[in-house]
N, C-alpha and C positions, 0 to 999 in steps of 0.2 A: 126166691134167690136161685140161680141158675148157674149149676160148674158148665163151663165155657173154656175152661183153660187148667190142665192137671193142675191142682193145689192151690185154685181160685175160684171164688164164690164170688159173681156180679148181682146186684139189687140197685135198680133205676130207681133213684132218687124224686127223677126231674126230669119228664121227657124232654127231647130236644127237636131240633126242628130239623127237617131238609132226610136227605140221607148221610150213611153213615159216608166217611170221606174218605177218598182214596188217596192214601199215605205214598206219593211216591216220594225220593230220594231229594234230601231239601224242601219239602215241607217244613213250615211251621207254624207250631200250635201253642196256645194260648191260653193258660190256664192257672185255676188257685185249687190247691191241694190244701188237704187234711190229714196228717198220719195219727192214728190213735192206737194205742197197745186195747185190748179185747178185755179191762180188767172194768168194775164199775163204782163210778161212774167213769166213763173213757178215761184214760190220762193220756192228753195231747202231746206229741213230740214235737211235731212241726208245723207250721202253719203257716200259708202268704196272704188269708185276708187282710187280717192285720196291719199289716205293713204296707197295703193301697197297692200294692205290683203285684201282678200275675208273673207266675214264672215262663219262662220261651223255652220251648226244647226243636230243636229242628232233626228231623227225621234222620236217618244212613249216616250218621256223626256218631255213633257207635257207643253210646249212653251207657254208664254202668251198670243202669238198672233196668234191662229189659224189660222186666215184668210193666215199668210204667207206659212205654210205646205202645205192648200190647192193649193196655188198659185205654189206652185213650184210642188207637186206633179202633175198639168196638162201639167209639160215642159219636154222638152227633151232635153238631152244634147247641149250645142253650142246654144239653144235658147235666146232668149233677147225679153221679153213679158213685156206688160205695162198692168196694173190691176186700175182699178178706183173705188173705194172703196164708200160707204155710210158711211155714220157716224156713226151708227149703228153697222157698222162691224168695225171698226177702233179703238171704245172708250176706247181701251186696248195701242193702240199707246202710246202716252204719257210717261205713265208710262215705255213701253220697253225702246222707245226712252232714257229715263234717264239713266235706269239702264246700255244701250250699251255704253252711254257718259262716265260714271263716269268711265266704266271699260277701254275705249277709254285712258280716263286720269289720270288713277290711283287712280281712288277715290273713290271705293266700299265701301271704311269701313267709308265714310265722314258718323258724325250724318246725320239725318231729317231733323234737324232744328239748326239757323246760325242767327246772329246777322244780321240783315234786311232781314231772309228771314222769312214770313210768316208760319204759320200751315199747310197751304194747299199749301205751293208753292213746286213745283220739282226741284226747283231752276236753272232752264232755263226759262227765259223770251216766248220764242215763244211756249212751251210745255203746259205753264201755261195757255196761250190762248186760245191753243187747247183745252185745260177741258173748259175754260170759254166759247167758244165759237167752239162748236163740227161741224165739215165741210169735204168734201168728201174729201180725198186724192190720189193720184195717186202713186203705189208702179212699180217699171220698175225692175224686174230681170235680171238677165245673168246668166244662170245655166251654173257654172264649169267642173262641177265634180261629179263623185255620187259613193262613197265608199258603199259597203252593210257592215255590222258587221262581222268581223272574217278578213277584207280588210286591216285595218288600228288599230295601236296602240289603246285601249282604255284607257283614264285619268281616274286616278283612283278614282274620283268620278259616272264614267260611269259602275264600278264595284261590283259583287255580293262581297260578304265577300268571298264566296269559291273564285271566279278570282284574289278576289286579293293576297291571300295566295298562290295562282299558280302562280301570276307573280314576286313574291318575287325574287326564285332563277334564273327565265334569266332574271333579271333588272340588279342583280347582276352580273350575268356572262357579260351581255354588258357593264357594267361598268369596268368590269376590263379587257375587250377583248379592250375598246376604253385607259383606261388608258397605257398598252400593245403598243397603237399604238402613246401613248403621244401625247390624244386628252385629255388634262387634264377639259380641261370647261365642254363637253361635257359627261365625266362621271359623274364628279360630276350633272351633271342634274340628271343622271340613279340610281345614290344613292340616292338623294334627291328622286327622285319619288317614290323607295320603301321607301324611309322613310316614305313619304308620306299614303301609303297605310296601314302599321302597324299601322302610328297614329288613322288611320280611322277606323283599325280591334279593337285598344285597345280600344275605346270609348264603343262599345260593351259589353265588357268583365267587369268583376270584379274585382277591382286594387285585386292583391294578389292571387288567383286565379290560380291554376299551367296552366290554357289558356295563362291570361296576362301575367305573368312569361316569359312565354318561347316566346312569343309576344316582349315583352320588351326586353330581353335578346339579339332578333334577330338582335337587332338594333346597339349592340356596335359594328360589323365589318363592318357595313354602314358606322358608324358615322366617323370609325375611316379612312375608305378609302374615303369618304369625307371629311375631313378633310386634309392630306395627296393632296388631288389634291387643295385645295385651298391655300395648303403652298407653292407649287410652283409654283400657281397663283401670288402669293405675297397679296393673301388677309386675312391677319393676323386675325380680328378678327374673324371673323367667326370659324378658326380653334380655338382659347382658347375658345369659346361658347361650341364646339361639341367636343373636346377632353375634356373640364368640366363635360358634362353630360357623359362622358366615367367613367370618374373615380368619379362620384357619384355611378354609379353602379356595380365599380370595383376599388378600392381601389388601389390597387395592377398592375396595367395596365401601362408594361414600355413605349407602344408605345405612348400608351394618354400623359403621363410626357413629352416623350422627344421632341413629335410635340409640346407638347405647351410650353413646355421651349424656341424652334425654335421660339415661333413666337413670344415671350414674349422676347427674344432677338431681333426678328427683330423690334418689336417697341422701343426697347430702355428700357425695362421694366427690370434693371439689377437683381435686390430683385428677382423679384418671376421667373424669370431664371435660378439665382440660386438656389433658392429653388425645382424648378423643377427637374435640374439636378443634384442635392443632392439625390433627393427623386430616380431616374433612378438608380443612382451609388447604394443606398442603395440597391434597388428590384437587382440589375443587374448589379454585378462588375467586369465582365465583359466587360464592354461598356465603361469601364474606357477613353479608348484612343479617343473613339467617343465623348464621354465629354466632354474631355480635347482639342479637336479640335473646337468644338461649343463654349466654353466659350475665347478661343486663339479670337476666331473672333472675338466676342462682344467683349474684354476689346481693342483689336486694334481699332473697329470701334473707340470705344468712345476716347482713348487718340489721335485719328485725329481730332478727333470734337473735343476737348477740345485745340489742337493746335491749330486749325483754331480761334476757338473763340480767343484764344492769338493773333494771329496773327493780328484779325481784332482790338483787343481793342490796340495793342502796333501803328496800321497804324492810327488809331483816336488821337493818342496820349496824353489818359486821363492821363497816369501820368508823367508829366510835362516834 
């Protein structure tokens, strides 16, 4: 085992292939960790075999835990190194450790503080200990993979203002190349992520402002082809969410009306599917037959459901 690093002990596991990689600014690496406390037999704190996902860390994004960039940038691909930590170097653990759980379990946006949990507690039990009581750990990598910048997608948190105004129009174009091929989930991700990215350009800007204008603007033919793949998902709400904010900013928008008349019929919402496809015929009379074929569906569905319920109250035999 070889110090490498003040207050860390490296022992290769698993040699690894190629040379060691040069880490510059947006790299990223790929890999499954092991945190074990030094007591015996180990007692595990964290661990991503299990769970089938390697964790991603991308380089110069300013990581809590240092100590782990170092650690990986001495590996080489296909490596598996075990790193034994002082305390000293670690006292950032804790704290990562929480933040990976909660995102682990869906619960970034949980408050701080919770009916019996303390001020000072991270609300894991063995985490809390570790502040109470600070002790060397042992971290074991398995270096994956090593993406450099320009290799791999970036999320559009990873992006300038300018990258993400560049990746606006081919978010869009694979959204509608995957819809094209009636990968309807999978667009709707591609619209969703540049919506994403405008939200993050308009924060910037100045509500009203001919920038956020044409910012905002950009968004109604997202929203509306998102919307559009989650109708024949069959996942209603969301489309009256995002065909609503269509026609907050366009009054006038047959296709916003008529997706959300569809899904305001598909829940049984007969009032404001009417009202929807009133409001389509009015903008667009035209579409008359189109209409008139959507609203054919809905009052069918419903006089079957209202048989059925006959049918079930006349087999109970409530009236005499």
């Amino acid at each position: 085992m070889s110090i490498w690093e003040p207050g860390v002990k490296k022992r290769v596991l698993y040699a690894g292939t190629g040379d060691v990689v040069d880490y510059q600014e947006g790299t990223k690496a790929f890999f499954h960790y092991e945190v074990c406390k030094l007591d015996e037999p180990p007692t595990v704190l964290d661990e991503t075999r299990s769970q089938g996902k390697p964790m991603e860390l991308i380089f110069g994004k300013k990581f809590k835990l240092e100590i782990w960039e170092k650690c990986l940038m001495s590996m080489r691909v296909g490596e598996v190194a075990e790193f034994i930590c002082e305390p000293k170097v670690v006292a950032q653990y804790p704290i990562v450790a929480r933040s990976l759980r909660d995102i682990k379990e869906g619960k970034q946006d949980r408050p701080r503080h919770c009916c019996g949990m303390s001020d000072n507690s991270l609300g894991y039990a063995d985490l809390d200990d570790l502040v109470r009581h600070p002790q060397p750990l042992a971290f074991i990598f398995e270096l994956l993979k090593v993406e450099r910048k320009g290799e791999y997608s970036q999320e559009a948190w990873q992006m300038t203002p300018e990258e993400k105004k560049a990746a606006l129009p081919r978010l869009q174009e694979e959204g509608n190349n995957l819809y094209k091929l009636k990968q309807y989930s999978q667009a709707a991700d591609k619209y969703a992520e540049a919506l994403g990215c405008i939200e993050q350009l308009l924060i910037i800007e100045k509500p009203g402002d001919p920038e956020w204008v044409e910012l905002d603007t950009r968004k109604i033919p997202l929203l509306l082809n998102y919307s559009q793949c989650k109708l024949i998902l069959g996942d209603y709400y969301p489309v009256i969410e995002h065909t609503t904010a269509v026609i907050n900013r366009d009054e006038n928008n047959v296709k916003a009306y008529f997706r959300r008349g569809k899904a305001h019929a598909a829940i049984w919402d007969q009032r404001e599917a009417q009202a929807d496809f009133a409001k389509v015929l009015e903008l667009d009379p035209t579409l008359k037959g189109a209409v008139k074929k959507e609203l054919k569906v809905l009052e069918d569905r419903i006089k079957d459901s209202e048989k059925d319920e006959w049918e079930k109250l006349k087999g109970k035999n409530v009236f005499g």
